[in-house]
Steps between C-alpha positions, in 0.01 A plus 500: 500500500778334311672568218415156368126605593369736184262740513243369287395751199174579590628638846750696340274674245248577845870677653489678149158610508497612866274236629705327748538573889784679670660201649465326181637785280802501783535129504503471104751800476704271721476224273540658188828675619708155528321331173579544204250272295211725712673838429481414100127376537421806691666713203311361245154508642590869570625584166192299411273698688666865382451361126095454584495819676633679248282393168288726353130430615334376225149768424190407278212645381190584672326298212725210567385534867106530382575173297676280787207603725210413233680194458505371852155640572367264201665199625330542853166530345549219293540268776302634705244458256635119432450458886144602462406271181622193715299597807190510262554166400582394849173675618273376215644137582447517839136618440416192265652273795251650759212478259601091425537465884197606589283294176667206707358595794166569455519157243586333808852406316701618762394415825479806727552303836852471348526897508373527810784287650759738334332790642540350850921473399465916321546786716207720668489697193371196278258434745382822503565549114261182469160676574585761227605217291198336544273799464664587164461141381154488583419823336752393168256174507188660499646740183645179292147346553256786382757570178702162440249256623587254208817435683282350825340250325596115482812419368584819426768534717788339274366740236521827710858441691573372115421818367622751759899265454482536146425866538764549739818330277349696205538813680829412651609413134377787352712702787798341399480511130432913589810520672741276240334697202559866702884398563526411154387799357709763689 
C-alpha cells in the first residue's frame, strides 16, 4: 500500500476496535507509519472512541422500562388486529364471489364446459379439488332452494346477484367508514 493509497475510515475504526486480521493490522501499521493524513484520522477516531467509552451510561427507571414495553406491545396488537379486520373483509368478499359464481352456474349464466376446459390447464389438485367442489355446490344448492327458493324463480336472477352486490359494497363501506371513524377518534 501507498502512501497516496488511504486507509479508508471505516477500516481504521475496525484496527481500533480489534476487528481486523493479523496481516491486516501489520500491513495498516505499515501504512500508517509513513502517512501522515492516516496517522491524524487514526487519532481522532481513537480519541473518538475513548470519549464514547468513557460517558457515563445513561440508567432509567424500571417504570420507564414497564412503559417502553407496554408501548411496543400495544402497537403489535394493534396491527395485528388491523391485519385481521382486512382478512375479514377479504374473506367475507371472497365468500359473496363464490356464492354469485355458483347462482351463474346453476342459472346456466356461465357455461360450465368453459370450467371444465380450465380444469384440464389446473394442476392435479383442481381436478381432484373439483369433486369436493362439486359435492359442496350441490349440497349449497339443495340448502338455497328449501330456504331462498324465491331466488330460483324466473327472472329472479338479476334481483338475487343484485341484492347479494349491493350487500357486499354496503358492507365493504361500512368497513371502511369503521376504520376512518376509529383512526379519527384515537
Amino acid at each position: 500500500m501507498t502512501v497516496e493509497n488511504h486507509i479508508p475510515e471505516d477500516e481504521l475504526q475496525g484496527f481500533v476496535d480489534g476487528r481486523l486480521g493479523v496481516e491486516r493490522v501489520k500491513a495498516l501499521e505499515t501504512h500508517v507509519k509513513g502517512c501522515l493524513e492516516c496517522q491524524r484520522s487514526l487519532e481522532t477516531i481513537r480519541q473518538i472512541d475513548g470519549a464514547l467509552h468513557g460517558m457515563a451510561l445513561e440508567r432509567t427507571s424500571a417504570a420507564f422500562t414497564v412503559s417502553v414495553l407496554q408501548r411496543l406491545a400495544l402497537s403489535s396488537a394493534k396491527r395485528r388486529t388491523s391485519f385481521f379486520a382486512n382478512a375479514a373483509s377479504l374473506f367475507a368478499s371472497l365468500i359473496v364471489l363464490a356464492v354469485l359464481l355458483s347462482v351463474f352456474i346453476w342459472t346456466g349464466v356461465i357455461d360450465t364446459t368453459q370450467i371444465a376446459g380450465a380444469q384440464l390447464l389446473g394442476s392435479e389438485v383442481i381436478a381432484k379439488g373439483g369433486q369436493a367442489v362439486s359435492e359442496s355446490v350441490s349440497w349449497l344448492e339443495s340448502w338455497l332452494r328449501t330456504y331462498f327458493s324465491f331466488a330460483f324463480g324466473k327472472g329472479s336472477l338479476q334481483v338475487s346477484v343484485s341484492v347479494v352486490v349491493v350487500a357486499m359494497v354496503l358492507a365493504l363501506v361500512d368497513h371502511a367508514a369503521r376504520r376512518r371513524l376509529s383512526q379519527k377518534i384515537r
